[in-house]
C-alpha positions in Angstrom: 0.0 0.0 0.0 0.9 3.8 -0.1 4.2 4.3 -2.2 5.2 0.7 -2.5 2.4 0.8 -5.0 4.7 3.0 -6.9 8.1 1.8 -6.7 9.3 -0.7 -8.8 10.5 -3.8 -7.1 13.2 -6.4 -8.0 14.3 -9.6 -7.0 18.0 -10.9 -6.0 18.8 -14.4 -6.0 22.0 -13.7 -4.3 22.0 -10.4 -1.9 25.5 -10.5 -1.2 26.2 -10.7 -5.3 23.4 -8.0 -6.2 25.7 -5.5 -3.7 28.6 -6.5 -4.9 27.7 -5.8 -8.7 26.0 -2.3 -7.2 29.8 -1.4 -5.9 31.3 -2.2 -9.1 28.8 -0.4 -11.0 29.8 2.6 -8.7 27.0 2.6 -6.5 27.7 3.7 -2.5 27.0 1.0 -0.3 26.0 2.5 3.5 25.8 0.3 6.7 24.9 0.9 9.8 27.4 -0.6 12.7 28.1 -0.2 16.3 31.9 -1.5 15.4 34.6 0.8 16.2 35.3 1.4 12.4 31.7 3.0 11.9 31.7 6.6 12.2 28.9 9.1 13.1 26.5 9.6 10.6 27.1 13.1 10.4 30.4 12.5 8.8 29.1 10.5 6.1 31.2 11.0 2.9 31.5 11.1 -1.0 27.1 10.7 -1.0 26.4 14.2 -2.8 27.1 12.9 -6.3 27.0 9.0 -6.0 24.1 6.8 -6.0 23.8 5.1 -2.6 22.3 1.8 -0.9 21.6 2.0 2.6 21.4 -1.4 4.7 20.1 -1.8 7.3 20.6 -4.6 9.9 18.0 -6.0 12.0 17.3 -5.0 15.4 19.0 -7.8 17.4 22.5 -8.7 15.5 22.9 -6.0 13.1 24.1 -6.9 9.2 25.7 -10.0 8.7 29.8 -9.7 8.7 29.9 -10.9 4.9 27.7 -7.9 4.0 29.6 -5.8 6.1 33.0 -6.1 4.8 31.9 -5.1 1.4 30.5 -1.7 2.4 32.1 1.5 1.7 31.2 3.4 4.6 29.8 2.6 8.0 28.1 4.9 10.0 26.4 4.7 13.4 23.7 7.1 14.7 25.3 8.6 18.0 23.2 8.6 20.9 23.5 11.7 23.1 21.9 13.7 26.2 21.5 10.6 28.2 23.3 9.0 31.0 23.1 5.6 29.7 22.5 5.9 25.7 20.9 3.3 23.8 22.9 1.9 21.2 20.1 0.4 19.2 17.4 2.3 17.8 14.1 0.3 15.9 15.3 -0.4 12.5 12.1 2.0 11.1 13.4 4.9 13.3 16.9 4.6 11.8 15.7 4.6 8.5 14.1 7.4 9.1 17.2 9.6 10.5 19.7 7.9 8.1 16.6 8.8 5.1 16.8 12.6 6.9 20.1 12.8 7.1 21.2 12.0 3.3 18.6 14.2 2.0 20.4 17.1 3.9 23.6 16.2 2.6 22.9 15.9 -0.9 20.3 19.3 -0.9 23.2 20.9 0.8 26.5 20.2 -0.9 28.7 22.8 1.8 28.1 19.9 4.5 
């Protein structure tokens, strides 16, 4: 329903294979990690230009390693004002801030 009704949808056999033909046809590919080599998602980089796929990992153990190592950035949504942060948001809510968040950068190429 709603905009799904609109969008075209595809099918993968292989996910891992699908991203890894997006990357070398020179698409972005954006996960979110809690790892120490993720980095805030307000220093995402090189998106302005490029066309991007965002992943997104499920709630309880995050995207598989395998998909992981073949992203080219890893961001992580940092949680702040609060004594004891939550490191895991629902996986709608981060779509939505990662969704935000891209939008700004690409409408605003100074950032």
């Amino acid at each position: 329903s709603g905009a799904m009704e609109l969008a075209p949808l595809y099918e993968a056999i292989s996910f891992k294979r699908f991203l890894e033909e997006s990357l070398k046809n020179g698409w972005n590919l954006i996960g979110t990690s809690l790892s120490s080599s993720s980095v805030p998602l307000q220093h995402l980089k090189n998106i302005t230009y490029t066309p991007s796929i965002l992943l997104l990992g499920n709630e309880g153990r995050g995207i598989s390693p395998s998909i992981l190592s073949i992203c080219t950035q890893l961001v992580n949504i940092p949680q702040v004002y609060s004594a004891d942060p939550i490191n895991s948001l629902n996986v709608s809510v981060t779509a939505g801030i990662l969704l935000h968040e891209l939008n700004h950068k690409r409408n605003n190429t100074s950032t």
